[in-house]
N, C-alpha and C positions, 0 to 999 in steps of 0.2 A: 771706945773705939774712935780714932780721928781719920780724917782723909785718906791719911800713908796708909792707915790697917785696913782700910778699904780698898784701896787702890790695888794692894799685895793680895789680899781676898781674892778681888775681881780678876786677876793676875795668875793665880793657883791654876795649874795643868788638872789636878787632881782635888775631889771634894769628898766630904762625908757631911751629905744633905738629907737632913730630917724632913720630911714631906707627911703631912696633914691633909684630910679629908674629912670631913662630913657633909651625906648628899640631903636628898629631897624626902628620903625615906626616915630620916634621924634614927637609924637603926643603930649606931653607933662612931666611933673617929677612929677611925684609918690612920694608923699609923708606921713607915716605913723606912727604914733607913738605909739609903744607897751609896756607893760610893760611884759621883759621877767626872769620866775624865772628856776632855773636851769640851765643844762646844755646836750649836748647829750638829749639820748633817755627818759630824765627825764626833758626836757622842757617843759613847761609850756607855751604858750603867751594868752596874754588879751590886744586886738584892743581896744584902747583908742579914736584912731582917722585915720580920712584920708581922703587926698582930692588929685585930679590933677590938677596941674596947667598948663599952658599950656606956650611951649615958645613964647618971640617974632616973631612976623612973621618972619620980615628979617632974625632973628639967627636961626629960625629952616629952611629958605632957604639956608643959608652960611654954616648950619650944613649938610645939606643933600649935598651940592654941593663937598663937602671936602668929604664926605663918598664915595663919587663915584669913580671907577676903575679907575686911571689914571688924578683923577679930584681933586688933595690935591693941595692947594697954603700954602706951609710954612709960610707963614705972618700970613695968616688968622688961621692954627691950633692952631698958636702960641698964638693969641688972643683968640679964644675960650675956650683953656686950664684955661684963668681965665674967662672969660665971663660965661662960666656954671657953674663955682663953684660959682657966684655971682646969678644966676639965681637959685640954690640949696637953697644958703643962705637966699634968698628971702623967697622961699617956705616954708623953715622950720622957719621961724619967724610968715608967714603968718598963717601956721597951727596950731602955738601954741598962736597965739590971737586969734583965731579961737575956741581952745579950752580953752583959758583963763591958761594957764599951763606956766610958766616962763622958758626960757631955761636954767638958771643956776641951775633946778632942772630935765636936761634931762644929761644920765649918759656917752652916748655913740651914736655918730653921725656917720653912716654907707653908705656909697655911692658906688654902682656898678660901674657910669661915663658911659659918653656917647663912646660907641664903634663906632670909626673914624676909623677904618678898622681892620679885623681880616684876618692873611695867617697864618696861625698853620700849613700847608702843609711843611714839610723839601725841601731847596732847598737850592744847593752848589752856595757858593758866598763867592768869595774871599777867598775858600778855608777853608771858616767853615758851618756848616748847620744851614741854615737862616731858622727859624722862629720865627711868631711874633705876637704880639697884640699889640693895641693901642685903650686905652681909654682916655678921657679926661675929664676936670671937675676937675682941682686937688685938692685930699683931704686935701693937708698942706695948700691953699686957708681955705679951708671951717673952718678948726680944728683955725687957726690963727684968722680969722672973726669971729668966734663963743663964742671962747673962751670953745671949749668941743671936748675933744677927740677925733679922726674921724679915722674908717676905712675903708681902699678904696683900687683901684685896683688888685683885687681879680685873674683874668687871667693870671696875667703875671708868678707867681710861677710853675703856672702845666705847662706854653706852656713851660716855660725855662727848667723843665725835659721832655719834648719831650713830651706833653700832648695836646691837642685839647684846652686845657683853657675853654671850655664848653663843654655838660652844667654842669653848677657849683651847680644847684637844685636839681639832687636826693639825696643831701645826706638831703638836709632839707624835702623830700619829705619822706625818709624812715623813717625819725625819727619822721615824723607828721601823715604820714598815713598810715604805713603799717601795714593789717589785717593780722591775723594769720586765718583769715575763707575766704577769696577770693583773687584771683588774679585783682590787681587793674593795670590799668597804669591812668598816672597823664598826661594830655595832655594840657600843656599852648600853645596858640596860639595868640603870638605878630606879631610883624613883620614878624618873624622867628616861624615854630615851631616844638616845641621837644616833647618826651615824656619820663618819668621814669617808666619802668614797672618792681611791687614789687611784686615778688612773694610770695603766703602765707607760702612757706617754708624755704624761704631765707631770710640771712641778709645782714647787709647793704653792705659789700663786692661781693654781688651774684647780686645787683640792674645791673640792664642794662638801659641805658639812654642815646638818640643824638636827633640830629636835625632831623626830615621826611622832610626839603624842605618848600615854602614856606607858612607863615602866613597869616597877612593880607597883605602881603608887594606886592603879584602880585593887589588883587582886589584895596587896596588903591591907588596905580599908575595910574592906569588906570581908576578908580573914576575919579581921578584928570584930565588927562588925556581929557578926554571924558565929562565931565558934569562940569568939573571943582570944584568939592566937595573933603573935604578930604577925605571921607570912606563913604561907601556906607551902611547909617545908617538903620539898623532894616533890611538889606535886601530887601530894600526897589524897589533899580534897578533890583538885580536880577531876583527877583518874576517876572518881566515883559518882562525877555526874556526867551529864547531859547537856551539848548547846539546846541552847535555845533560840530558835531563830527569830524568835520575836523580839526578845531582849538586846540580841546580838542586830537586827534593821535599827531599834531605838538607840542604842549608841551607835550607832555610824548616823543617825540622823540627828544627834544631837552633840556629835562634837564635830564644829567647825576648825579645829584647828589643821585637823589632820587634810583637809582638803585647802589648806592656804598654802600661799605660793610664799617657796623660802626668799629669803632669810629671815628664821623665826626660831624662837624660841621660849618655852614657857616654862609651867612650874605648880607649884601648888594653889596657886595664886587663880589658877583655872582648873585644873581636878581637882578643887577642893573637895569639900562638904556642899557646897550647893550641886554640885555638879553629881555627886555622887547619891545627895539625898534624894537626887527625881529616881535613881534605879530601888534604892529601897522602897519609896511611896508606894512605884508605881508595881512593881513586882515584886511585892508582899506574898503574894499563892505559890510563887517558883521554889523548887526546895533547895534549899540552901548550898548544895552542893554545883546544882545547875546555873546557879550565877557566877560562883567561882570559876567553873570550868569556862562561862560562856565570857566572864572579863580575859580569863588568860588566851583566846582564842583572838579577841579581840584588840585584845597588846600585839600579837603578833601581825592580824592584817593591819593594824595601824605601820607597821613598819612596811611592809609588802607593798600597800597602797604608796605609801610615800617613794618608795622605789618605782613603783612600777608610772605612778604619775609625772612624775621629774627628775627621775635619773635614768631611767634602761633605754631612753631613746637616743640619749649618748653614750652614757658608759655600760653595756653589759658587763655586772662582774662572774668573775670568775670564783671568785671564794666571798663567805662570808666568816669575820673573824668575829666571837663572841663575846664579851666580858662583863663583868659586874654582878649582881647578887641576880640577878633573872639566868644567868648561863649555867647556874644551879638547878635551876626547872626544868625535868625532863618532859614534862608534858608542853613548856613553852619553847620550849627548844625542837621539838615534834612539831609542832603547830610550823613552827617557821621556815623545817622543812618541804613537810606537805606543800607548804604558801609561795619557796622561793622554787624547788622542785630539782632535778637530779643533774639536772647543767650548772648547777651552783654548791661547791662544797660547802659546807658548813663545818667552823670546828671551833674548839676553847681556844683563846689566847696562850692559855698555859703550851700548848704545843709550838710558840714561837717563842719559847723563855720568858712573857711576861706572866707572872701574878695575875689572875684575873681580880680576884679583891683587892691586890693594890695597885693597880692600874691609875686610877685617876689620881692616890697619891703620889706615883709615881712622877706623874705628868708635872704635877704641879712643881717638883722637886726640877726637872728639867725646865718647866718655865722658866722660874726664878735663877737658874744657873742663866738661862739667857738674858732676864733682867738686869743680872749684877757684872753679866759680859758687856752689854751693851747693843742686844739685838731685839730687834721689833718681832711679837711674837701672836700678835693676831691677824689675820687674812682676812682684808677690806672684803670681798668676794662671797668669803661664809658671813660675815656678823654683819655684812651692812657697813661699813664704820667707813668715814671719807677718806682714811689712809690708813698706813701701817703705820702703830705705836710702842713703845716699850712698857707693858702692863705691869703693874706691882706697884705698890708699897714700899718704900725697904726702910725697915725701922731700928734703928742703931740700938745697941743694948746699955 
């Protein structure tokens, strides 16, 4: 590809954008293919396809080992750098025989990569202000193998102006869903989860958007953990315990994050395994059901709280829109009922045309459509960052 094929790319009215995801949970890679026309607030997508694939065992145990606080083997980052772009590469073959669609008729290959630890927190080292992110999966892997444009690496721009590098969703959230007749917030619930809350009279500069704390990332661990399952499917454990209010005061007293003032954002890098080991030490006698039930109660007022402390004194909303592998949990999905209460609708994303499971791949597909346009796609306001930047990679094939 030279300049001109570029130029006439970024040029295109109309695209067929592969969009890639893997979150915090390494439950698997999100894979989606859209066809998207426009640009900004005059976007257009239409879902062609989408499936997850899931990683190899071992790589998503080598993955998660390496995410851990204190628990990186430089050998092995090294090799998964190409390892998941090789696992991407799979995916997006697999989903376009799947859909019978040739890739050398897809425009634009879009990859988030797998985040192997995120510190966006400023800290003096060596005498400059460290901060950092690290994703992997690299996109000149995938763009070289493919033989199709690829953009990737989206965080490193905004953390490198002093930015939080997440979340990087409400600007595709503002331009997808915000009503001029309700206050909405957009509540994805991966691993991690965030929310964007649009108010009806603001634009996309006035969006507020971070992380409330944990996703599935506490109940999944502890699934594991305890039943040895990955996720605790349909709610299935929880419905058959018990909170626990003791349990449920000792996580709210031992996670600081959820009472810090945004712009923030985290990751596994703080629920990890230390975080999680003081719940098992310390209640060891609880039956194993009653921790489950009492994490997924406790993912929910982690969201509530963060509502109810720095956002309902400006914006009350009016709906909340749900998405990502938590919007599967009927029991967690109850819980945030009960917690937001009957002045507040609650519903799936799927009921506004998007995918809940491919939502963030989504997004990422619409990023990189504004990378290769030419528009700045992070909001100084949610991530901190000292201006607005053009985020991405874009790595020639």
């Amino acid at each position: 590809m030279n300049i001109k094929d570029f130029v006439r790319l970024s040029r295109k009215s109309s695209k067929n954008v592969i969009g890639l995801m893997s979150g915090t949970s390494v439950d698997g890679v999100d894979v989606v293919l859209v066809k998207l026309i426009g640009n900004r607030i005059n976007t257009k997508i239409k879902q062609m396809g989408f499936h997850t694939y899931p990683f190899p065992k071992k790589m998503r145990e080598m993955i998660l080992r390496n995410a851990e606080k204190n628990g990186g083997n430089v050998t092995e980052i090294c090799k998964l750098n190409f390892l998941i772009a090789r696992v991407y590469i799979d995916a997006i073959k697999k989903l376009c025989r799947k859909l019978n669609f040739p890739i050398n008729k897809v425009d634009l290959i879009v990859s988030h990569g797998q985040t192997i630890h995120h510190l966006p927190t400023k800290e003096k080292l060596f005498g400059y202000d460290a901060s950092s992110t690290l994703q992997i999966g690299d996109p000149s892997v995938i763009a070289k193998l493919t033989g199709v444009l690829t953009v990737g690496d989206f965080r490193v721009g905004d953390v490198a102006l002093g930015g939080q590098g997440a979340p990087l969703i409400p600007y595709f959230d503002y331009i997808i869903f915000h009503s001029s007749k309700k206050n909405r917030a957009l509540l994805n619930i991966g691993g991690i989860s965030n929310f964007t809350i649009l108010n009806k009279k603001g634009k996309v500069n006035d969006v507020v958007a971070f992380d409330t704390g944990p996703g599935n990332m506490l109940i999944d661990y502890l699934t594991k953990q305890y039943f040895n399952k990955d996720y605790d499917k349909d709610g299935r454990i929880a419905i058959r315990g018990k909170l626990s209010l003791e349990l449920f005061d000792f996580l709210k007293d031992s996670d600081d994050f959820i009472e810090q003032k945004p712009p923030k954002s985290t990751g596994r890098e703080y629920y990890g395994k230390d975080f999680l080991a003081k719940i098992v030490n310390k209640f060891i006698m609880l039956p194993n059901e009653d921790v489950i039930r009492t994490a997924t109660m406790f993912t929910a007022y982690a969201v509530y709280r963060n509502y109810e402390k720095f956002i309902a004194k400006k914006t009350k909303i009016d709906e909340l829109i749900i998405s990502g592998g938590g919007a599967r949990n009927p029991i967690l999905v109850s819980d945030l009922k009960n917690y937001f209460g009957k002045s507040v609708e609650i519903k799936n994303i799927e009921s506004l045309g998007i995918s809940s499971d491919a939502k963030e791949a989504i997004c990422f597909a619409v990023l990189a459509n504004e990378t290769i346009s030419g528009n700045e796609t992070n909001i100084s306001r949610v991530t901190g960052a000292g201006c607005k930047t053009i985020l991405g990679k874009i790595c020639p094939p």
